[in-house]
C-alpha positions in Angstrom: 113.5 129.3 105.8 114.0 125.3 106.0 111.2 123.3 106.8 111.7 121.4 110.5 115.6 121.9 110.7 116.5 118.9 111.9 120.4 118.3 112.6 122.3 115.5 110.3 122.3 113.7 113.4 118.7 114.1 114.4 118.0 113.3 110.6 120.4 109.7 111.0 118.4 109.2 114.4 115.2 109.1 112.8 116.1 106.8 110.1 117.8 104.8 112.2 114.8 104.2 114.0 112.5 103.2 111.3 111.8 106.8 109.9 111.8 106.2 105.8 113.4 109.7 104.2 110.7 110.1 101.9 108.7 110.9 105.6 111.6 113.3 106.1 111.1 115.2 102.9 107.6 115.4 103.0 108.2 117.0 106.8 110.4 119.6 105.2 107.8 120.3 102.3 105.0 120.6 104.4 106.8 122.5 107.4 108.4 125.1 104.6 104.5 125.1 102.6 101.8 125.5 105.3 100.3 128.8 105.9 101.9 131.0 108.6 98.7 130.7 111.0 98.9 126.3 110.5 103.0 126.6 112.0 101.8 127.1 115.2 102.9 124.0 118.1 99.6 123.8 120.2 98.6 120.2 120.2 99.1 118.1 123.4 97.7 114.8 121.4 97.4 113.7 118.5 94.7 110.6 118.1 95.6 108.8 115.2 93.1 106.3 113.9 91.1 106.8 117.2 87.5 104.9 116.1 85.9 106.5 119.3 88.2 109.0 120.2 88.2 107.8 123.7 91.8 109.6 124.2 91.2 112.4 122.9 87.9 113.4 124.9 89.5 112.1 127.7 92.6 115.0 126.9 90.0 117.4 126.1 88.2 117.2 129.9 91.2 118.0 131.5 91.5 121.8 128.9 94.1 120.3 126.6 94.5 121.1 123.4 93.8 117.5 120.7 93.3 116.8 116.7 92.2 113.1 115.8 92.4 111.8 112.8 90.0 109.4 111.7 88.9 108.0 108.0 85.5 106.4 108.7 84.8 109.8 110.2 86.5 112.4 108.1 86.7 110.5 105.1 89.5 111.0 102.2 91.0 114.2 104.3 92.2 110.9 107.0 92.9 108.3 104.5 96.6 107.5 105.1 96.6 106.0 101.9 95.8 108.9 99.5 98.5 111.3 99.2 96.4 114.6 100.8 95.5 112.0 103.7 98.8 111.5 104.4 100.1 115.0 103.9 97.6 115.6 106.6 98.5 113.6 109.4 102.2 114.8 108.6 100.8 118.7 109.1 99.1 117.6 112.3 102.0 115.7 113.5 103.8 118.7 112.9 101.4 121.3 115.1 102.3 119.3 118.3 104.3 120.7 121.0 107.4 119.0 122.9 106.5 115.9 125.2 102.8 115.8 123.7 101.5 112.1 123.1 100.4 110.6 119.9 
């Protein structure tokens, strides 16, 4: 299998817009390394450094499905600076469906 398939062009896309191919990699490492059951797309948002998570509650009232990710409340696991921080939000990122908002 490989990772998140993404086309040359998609790929040149991505970098072209800002995307550093170190994010890329790690994409294709995770998306090729999670469990089967963590694959799945079924996140409609994706709060990211959400302090209150005012979106995210908001999403959930109306029966979608949302992850936050927070470091003053999960700690370490949501530290973007630490390497399994990071590796985190990349898994998360990865779990939402087309047209979702993050």
């Amino acid at each position: 299998k490989r990772g998140v398939a993404l086309t040359r062009k998609e790929s040149e896309l991505l970098q072209t817009w800002g995307c550093p191919r170190e994010v890329l990699h790690a994409l294709d490492y995770l998306a090729q390394t999670l469990p089967e059951g963590q694959r799945q797309r079924d996140v409609q948002c994706l709060d990211v450094f959400c302090g209150e998570k005012a979106i995210s509650t908001t999403w959930r009232r109306h029966n979608q499905k949302t992850e936050h990710y927070d470091v003053l409340e999960r700690g370490e696991q949501n530290d973007i600076l630490l390497t399994q921080g990071y590796l985190n939000l990349l898994s998360m990122g990865l779990r939402m469906e087309p047209d979702s908002l993050a």
